[in-house]
N, C-alpha and C positions, 0 to 999 in steps of 0.2 A: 504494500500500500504506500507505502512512504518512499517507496522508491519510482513508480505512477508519478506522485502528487511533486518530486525532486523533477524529475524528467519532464513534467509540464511548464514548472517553472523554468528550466532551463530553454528550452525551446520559446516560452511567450516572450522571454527578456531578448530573445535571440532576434525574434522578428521585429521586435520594436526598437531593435539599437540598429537592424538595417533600416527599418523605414526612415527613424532620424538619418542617417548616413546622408541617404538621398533625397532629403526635403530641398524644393524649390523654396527659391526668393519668393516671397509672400507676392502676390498679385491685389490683392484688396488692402485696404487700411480704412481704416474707421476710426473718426478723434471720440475720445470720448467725451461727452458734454455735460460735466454734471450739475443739476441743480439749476438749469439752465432752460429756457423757450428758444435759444436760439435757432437758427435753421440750417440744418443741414444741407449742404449741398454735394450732389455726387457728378465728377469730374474725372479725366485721365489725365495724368502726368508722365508725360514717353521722352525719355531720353535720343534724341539726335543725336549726342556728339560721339568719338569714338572711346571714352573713358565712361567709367562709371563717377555718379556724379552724389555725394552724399545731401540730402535736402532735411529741414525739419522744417516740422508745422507742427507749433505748440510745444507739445510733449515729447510728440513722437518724431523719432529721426528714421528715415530712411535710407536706404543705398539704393537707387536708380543704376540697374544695369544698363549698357551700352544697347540701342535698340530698344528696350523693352519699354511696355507700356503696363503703368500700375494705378487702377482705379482707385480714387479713394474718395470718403464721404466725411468734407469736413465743415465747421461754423461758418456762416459769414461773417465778415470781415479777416478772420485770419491771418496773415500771411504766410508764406512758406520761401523758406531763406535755403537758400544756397550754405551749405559748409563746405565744400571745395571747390575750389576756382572751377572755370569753366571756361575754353576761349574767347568765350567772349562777355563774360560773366567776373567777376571777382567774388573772391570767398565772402560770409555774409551779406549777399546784395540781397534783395527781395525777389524772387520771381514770377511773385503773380499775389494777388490780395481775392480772397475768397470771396467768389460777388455770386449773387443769384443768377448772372447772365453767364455764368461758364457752366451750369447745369447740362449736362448730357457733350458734354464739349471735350475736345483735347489739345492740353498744356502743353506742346514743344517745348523742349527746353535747347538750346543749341551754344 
């Protein structure tokens, strides 16, 4: 019995230390908004340039891979800043301020 119940455990821990292995860069991001009526807005944020580009908004910081496009759903007014330079960007600049008009929309960032 106890050797079942060893051998299940070893196996579940086995599967779940591949799956972390192989997780993907998160594709959504969600701010949290607590305590708050603010409104939500959901937008893409897709990296152009050939580097990955680190950004936060708010709390949360991101890493924008090269290429990729990552939705996310955050307050308005917000902004979301740039943490590493960008060519045509400098570190800390603002890259977009969260408005009701970029709803269903996508952020280049170049």
């Amino acid at each position: 019995m106890t050797r079942s119940v060893l051998t299940s455990m070893v196996l579940g821990a086995s599967l779940l230390s591949g799956a972390a292995m192989h997780a993907e860069t998160p594709t959504s991001v969600s701010a949290p908004v607590p305590f708050t009526n603010a409104k939500l807005v959901h937008f893409d944020l897709r990296n152009d340039t050939a580097a990955a580009i680190k950004v936060q908004a708010g709390a949360i910081e991101l890493t924008l891979r090269p290429g990729y496009t990552v939705d996310v759903k955050l307050p308005v007014g917000l902004n979301v800043v740039a943490e590493s330079a960008t060519p045509e960007r400098a570190a800390g600049s603002v890259l977009v301020q969260v408005a009701e008009a970029l709803a269903g929309s996508t952020v280049e960032i170049k």
